[in-house]
VMD Tcl script that draws the C-alpha trace (Angstrom):
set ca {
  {93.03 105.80 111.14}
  {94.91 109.09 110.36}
  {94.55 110.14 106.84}
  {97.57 110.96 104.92}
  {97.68 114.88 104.05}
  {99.18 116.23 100.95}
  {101.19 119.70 101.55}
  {101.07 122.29 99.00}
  {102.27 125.71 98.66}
  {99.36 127.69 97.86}
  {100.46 129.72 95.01}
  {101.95 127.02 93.14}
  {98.35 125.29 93.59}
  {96.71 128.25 92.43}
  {99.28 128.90 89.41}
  {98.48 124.98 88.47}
  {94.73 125.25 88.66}
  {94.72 128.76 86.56}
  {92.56 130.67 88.58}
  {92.87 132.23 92.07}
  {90.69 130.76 95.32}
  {90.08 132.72 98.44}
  {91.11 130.39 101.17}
  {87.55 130.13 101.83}
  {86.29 129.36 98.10}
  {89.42 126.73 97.89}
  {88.15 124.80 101.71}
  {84.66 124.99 99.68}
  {86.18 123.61 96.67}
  {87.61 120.94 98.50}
  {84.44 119.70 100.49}
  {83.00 119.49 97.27}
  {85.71 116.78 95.96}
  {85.55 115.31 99.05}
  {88.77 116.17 100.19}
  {89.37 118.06 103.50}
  {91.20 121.32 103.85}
  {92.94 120.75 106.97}
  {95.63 123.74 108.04}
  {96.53 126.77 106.44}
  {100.05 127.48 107.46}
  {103.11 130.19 106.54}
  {105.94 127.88 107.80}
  {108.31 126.33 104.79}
  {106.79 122.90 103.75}
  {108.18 119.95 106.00}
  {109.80 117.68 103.82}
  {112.32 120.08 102.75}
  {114.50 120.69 105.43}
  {114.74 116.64 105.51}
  {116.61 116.59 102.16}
  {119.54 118.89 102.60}
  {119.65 119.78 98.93}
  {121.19 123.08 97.97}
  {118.01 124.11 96.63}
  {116.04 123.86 100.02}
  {118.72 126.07 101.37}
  {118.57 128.47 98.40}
  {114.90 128.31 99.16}
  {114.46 128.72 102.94}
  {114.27 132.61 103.17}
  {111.35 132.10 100.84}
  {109.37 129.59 101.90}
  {109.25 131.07 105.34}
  {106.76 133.65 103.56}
  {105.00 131.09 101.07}
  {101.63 130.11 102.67}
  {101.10 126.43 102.65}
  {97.84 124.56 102.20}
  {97.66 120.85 104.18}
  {94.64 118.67 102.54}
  {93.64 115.81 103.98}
  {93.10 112.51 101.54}
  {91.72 109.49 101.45}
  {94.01 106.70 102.57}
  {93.59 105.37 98.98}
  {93.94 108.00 96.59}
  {97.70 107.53 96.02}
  {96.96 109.85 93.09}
  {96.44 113.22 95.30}
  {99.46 112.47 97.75}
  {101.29 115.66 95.59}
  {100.64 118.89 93.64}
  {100.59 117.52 90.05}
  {97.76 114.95 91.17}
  {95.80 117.36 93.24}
  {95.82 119.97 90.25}
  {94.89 117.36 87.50}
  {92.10 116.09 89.80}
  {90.77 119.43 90.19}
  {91.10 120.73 86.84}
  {88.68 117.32 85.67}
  {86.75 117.79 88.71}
  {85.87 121.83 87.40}
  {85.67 120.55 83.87}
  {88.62 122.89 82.92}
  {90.21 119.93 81.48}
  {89.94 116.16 80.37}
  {91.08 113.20 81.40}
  {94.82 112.67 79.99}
  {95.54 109.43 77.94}
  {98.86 108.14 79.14}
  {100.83 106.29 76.87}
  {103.81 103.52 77.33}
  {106.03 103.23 74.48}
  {107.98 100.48 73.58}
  {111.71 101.96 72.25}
  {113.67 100.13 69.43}
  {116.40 99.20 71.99}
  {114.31 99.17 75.40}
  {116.21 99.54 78.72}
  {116.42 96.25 79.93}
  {116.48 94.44 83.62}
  {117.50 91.09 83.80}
  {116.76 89.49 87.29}
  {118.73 86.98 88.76}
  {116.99 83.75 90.89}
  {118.62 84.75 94.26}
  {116.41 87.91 94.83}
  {113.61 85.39 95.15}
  {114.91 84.78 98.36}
  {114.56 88.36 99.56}
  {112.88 90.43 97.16}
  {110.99 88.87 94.57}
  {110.21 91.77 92.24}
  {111.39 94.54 90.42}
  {108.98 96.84 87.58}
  {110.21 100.49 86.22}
  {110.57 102.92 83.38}
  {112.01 105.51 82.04}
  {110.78 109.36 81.99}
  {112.38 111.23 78.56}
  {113.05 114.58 78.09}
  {111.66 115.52 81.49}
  {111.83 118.97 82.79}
  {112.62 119.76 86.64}
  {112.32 123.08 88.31}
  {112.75 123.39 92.45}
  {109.14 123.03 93.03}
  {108.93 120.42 90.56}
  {111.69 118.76 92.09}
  {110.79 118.59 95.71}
  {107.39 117.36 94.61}
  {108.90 114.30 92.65}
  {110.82 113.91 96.18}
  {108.14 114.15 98.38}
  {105.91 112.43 96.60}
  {108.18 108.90 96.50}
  {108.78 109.47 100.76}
  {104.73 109.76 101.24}
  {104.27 106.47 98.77}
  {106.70 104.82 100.42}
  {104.97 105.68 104.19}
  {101.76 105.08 102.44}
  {101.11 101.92 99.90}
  {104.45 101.05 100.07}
  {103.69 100.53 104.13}
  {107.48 101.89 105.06}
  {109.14 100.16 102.01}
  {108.80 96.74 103.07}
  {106.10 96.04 100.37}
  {108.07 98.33 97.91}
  {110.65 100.74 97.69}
  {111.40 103.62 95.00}
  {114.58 104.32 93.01}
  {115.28 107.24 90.86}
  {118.03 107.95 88.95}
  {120.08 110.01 86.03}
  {119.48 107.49 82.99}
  {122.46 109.29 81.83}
  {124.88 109.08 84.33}
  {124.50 105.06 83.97}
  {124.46 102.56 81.12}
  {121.79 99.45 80.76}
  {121.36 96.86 80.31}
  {120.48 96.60 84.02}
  {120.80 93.39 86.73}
  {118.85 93.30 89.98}
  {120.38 90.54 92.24}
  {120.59 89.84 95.41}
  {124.43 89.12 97.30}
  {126.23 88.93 100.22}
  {126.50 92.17 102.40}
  {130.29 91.61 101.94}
  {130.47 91.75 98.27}
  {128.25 94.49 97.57}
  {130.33 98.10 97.28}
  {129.66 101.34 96.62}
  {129.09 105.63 97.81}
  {125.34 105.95 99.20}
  {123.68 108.53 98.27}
  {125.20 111.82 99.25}
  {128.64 110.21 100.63}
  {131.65 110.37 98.34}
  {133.18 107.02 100.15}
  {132.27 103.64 98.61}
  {131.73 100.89 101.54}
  {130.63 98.21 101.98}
  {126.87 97.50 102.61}
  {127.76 95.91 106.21}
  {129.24 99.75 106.92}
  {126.54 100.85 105.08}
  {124.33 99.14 107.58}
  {125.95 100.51 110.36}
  {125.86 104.07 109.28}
  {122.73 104.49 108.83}
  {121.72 102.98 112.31}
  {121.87 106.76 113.60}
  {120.36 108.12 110.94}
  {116.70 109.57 111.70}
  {115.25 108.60 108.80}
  {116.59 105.60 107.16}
  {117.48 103.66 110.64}
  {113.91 102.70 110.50}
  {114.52 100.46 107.06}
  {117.14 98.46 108.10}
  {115.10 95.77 109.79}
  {113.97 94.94 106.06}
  {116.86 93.42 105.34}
  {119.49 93.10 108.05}
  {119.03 89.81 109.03}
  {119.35 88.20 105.65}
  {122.55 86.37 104.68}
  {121.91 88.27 101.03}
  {121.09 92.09 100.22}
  {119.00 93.19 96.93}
  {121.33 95.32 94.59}
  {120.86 96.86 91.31}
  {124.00 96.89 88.91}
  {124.32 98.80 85.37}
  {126.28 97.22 82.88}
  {129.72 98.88 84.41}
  {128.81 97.54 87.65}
  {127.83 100.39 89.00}
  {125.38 100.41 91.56}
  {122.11 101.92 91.28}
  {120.81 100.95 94.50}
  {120.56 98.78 97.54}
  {116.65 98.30 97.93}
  {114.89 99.16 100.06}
  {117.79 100.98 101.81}
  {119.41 104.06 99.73}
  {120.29 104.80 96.41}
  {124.00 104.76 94.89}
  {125.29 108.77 94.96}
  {126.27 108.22 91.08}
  {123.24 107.88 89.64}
  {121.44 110.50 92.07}
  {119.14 112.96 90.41}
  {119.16 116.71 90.56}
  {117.42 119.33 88.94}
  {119.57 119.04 85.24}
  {118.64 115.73 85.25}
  {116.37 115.13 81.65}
  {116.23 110.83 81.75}
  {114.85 109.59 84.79}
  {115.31 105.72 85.24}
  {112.96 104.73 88.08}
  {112.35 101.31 89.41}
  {110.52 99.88 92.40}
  {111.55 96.53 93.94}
  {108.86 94.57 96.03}
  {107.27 91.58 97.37}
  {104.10 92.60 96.23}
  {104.11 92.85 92.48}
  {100.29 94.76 92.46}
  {101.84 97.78 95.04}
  {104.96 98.02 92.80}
  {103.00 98.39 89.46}
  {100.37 100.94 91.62}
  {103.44 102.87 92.77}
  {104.63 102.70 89.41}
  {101.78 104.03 87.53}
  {101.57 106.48 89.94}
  {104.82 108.48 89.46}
  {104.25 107.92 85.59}
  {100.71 109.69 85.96}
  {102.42 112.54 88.37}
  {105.85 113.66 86.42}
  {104.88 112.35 82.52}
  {103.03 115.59 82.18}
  {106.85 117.60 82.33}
  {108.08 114.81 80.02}
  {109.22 115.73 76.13}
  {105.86 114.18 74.81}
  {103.72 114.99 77.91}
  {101.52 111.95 79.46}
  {104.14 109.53 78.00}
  {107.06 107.54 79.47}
  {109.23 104.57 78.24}
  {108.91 100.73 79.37}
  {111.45 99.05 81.12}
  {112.06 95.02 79.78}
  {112.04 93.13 82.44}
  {113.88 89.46 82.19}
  {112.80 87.49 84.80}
  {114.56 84.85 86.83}
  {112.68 82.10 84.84}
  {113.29 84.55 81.73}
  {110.08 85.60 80.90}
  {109.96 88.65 79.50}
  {107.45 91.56 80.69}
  {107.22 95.16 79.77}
  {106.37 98.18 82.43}
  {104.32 100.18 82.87}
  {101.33 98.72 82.24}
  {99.24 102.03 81.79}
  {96.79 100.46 79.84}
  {92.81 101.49 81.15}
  {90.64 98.48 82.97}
  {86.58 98.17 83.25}
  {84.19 98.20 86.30}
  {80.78 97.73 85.29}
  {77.78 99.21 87.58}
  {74.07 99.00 87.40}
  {72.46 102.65 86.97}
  {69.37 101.49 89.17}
  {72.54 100.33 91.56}
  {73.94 103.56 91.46}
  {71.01 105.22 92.41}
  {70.01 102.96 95.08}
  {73.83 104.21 96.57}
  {73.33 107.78 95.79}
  {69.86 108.05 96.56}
  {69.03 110.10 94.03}
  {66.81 108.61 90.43}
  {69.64 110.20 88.25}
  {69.84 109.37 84.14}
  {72.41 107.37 82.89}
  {73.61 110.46 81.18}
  {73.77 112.89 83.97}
  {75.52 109.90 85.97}
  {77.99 109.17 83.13}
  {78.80 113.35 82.89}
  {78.88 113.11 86.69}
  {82.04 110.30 86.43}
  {83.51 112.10 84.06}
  {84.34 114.62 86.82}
  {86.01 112.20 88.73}
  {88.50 111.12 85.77}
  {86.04 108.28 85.11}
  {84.71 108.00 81.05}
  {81.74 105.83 80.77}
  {79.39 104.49 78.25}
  {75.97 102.76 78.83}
  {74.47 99.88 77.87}
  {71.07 100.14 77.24}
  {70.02 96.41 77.37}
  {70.98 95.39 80.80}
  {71.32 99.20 81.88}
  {74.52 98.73 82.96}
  {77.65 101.56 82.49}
  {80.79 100.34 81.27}
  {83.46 102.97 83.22}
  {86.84 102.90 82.44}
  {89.64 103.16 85.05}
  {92.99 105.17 84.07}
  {96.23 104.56 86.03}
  {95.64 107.16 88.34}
  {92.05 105.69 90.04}
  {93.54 102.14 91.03}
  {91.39 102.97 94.40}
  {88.43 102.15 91.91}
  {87.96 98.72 91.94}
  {84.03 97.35 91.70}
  {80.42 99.27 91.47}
  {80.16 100.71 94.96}
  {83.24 102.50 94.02}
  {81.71 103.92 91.02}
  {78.23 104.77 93.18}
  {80.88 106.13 95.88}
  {82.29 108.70 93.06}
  {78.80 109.97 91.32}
  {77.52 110.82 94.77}
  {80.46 112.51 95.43}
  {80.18 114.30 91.92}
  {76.69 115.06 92.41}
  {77.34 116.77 96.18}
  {75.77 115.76 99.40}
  {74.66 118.44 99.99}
  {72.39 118.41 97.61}
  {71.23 114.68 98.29}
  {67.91 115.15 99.79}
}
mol new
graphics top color blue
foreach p $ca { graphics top sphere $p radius 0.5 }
foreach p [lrange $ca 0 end-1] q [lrange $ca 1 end] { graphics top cylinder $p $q radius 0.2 }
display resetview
């Protein structure tokens, strides 16, 4: 299985974890978090050239000079699949920092999403949020880009299982519909074209299109498409095809709207969680973002993100049998708090209690936990 690699332009890294690393003291650093320092590269980072922003352009000259790190990750740390995530991880990991507590809030008036019964048929579920206040630069940008195109190659296993939409909260007005219609009766200009069309020419467009050609199949052969609708009728986006070119984002942007329609509802809320974690750090009130009200098609009510902390409990005699090391349940609690994981022991049935943030959803029962003090601790220094 190839593991995904996370591209990074070295400086930027370097700027982010506040202190400067030879190339050789960074692939050491790495090894240590158990991460792999695959290629060290000059050329401009890939996923640029894809986007044809004015930026990249702006940019190009540039980036043919910036020197580019490639790290290779574990299949299931969505969290390190950009810059912000690697940095945060690292800056825990060195003990420069703690863990952040991220925070939902609930608004007086919440942006709403009201789902109609037909997307059942195709596309069951929809979960999003809004980012306030947020503050975009180019690298910042491209990041929040590239970040959505490797979780959708990733968890979101080519968008069949979920796809990503961002948009300019204040180029649109809620409340919001997602339903699902007729190819025919669905309208509008894809992102980047200034034409509205239909979504059978839609369809058709993109069939010669490099990148999004290889969606299509999602959908195609249904007799209805999933759409998302503002209040105006304006459309948002045609999951899990392309966005609307109105509501597009760009680097004034301040209000991000995201949501991510599925058929799994677990990926979607991962995915979710994931770009709060990421971007809420550039965010008015940092570590913070806004819930989206969902309405469902049976009209319950739910709020996202759920960015509230879960519990894995692990046996310290457990943990050592793993590690193979006798370690105290104090060195192995400071050990997971390295790896973004607080933890508290119970003395009676010597047990730690370690909580989970959003960003560790790849932690899910005790040999996890075991997996992450051994890594804290260093093989190498396992005996």
């Amino acid at each position: 299985i190839k593991m995904p690699t996370v591209t990074v332009v070295r400086h930027e890294l370097m700027k982010a974890l506040g202190q400067e690393y030879t190339d050789k003291e960074f692939e050491d650093l790495c090894f240590e978090f158990g991460v792999e320092l695959d290629d060290i590269t000059t050329e401009a980072v890939m996923q640029r050239k894809e986007k044809g922003d004015t930026t990249a352009k702006a940019d190009a000259e540039k980036d043919k000079e910036e020197i580019v790190y490639k790290i290779d990750i574990s299949a299931n740390r969505y969290d390190l699949l950009c810059l912000e995530g690697m940095a945060l991880a690292l800056n825990v990991f060195r003990k420069k920092i703690d863990v952040p507590l991220f925070r939902s809030i609930k608004a007086d008036s919440p942006q709403k999403m009201t789902v109609s019964p037909d997307t059942q048929k195709i596309r069951p579920f929809v979960v999003g949020c809004v980012l306030r206040g947020i503050q975009f630069d180019n690298s910042r940008y491209n990041s929040f880009i590239e970040l959505q195109d490797k979780l959708h190659e990733n968890i979101c296993r080519k968008r069949t299982l979920v796809a990503i939409g961002t948009h300019d909260l204040d180029t649109i007005e809620g409340p919001f519909s997602y339903e699902a219609l007729p190819p025919d009766q669905i309208q509008f200009a894809p992102l980047n074209q200034d034409e509205k069309m239909t979504a059978v020419q839609i369809m058709e467009l993109y069939e010669k299109d490099p990148k999004l050609k290889q969606y299509l199949h999602i959908i195609r052969s249904s007799p209805i498409y999933p759409v998302i609708y503002d209040k105006n009728r304006t459309v948002l986006s045609m999951p899990p095809i392309i966005n609307g070119d109105h509501s597009k984002i760009s680097l004034e942007t301040k209000n991000v709207l995201i949501e991510c329609t599925a058929t799994d509802p677990m990926r979607a809320k991962i995915v979710l969680d994931t770009l709060v974690a990421m971007f809420s750090q550039y965010c008015t009130e940092p570590f913070t973002c806004e819930d989206l009200l969902v309405v469902g098609h049976d009209g319950k009510e739910e709020y996202f993100p759920d960015l509230k902390e879960h519990f894995v409990s692990a046996g310290v005699e457990y943990i050592n049998s793993i590690v193979g090391v006798p370690l105290q349940p104090s060195e192995q609690i400071e050990l997971l708090k390295k790896m973004q994981l607080n933890a508290e022991h119970d003395a009676a049935s010597n047990t730690l209690k370690v909580t989970i943030p959003p960003t560790r959803h790849d932690i899910l029962q005790a040999c996890d936990v075991a997996e992450d003090v051994a890594i804290a601790y260093g093989y190498n220094n396992v005996p």
